[in-house]
C-alpha positions in Angstrom: 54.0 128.2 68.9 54.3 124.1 68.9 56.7 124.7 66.0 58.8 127.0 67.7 59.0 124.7 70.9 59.9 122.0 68.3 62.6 124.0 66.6 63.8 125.2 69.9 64.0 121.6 71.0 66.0 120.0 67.8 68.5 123.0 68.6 69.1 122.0 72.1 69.5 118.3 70.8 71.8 119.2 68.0 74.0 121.4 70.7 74.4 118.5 73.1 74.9 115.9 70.1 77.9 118.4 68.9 79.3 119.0 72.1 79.1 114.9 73.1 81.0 114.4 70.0 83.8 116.6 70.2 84.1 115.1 74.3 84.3 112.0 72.7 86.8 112.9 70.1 88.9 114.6 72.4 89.1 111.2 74.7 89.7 109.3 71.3 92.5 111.4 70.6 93.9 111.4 74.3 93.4 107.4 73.9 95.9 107.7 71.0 
């Protein structure tokens, strides 16, 4: 159960980390 909570929680992280980056790339790009 704690593992799943743990899993479920470094998926959540990952999935806002991936969408931060490509925000952040897409105003690099639209910098340049």
């Amino acid at each position: 159960m704690l593992r799943y909570r743990i899993f479920v929680h470094i998926k959540r992280l990952h999935i806002k980390c991936t969408v931060y980056s490509i925000l952040t790339g897409l105003g690099v790009n639209g910098l340049q």
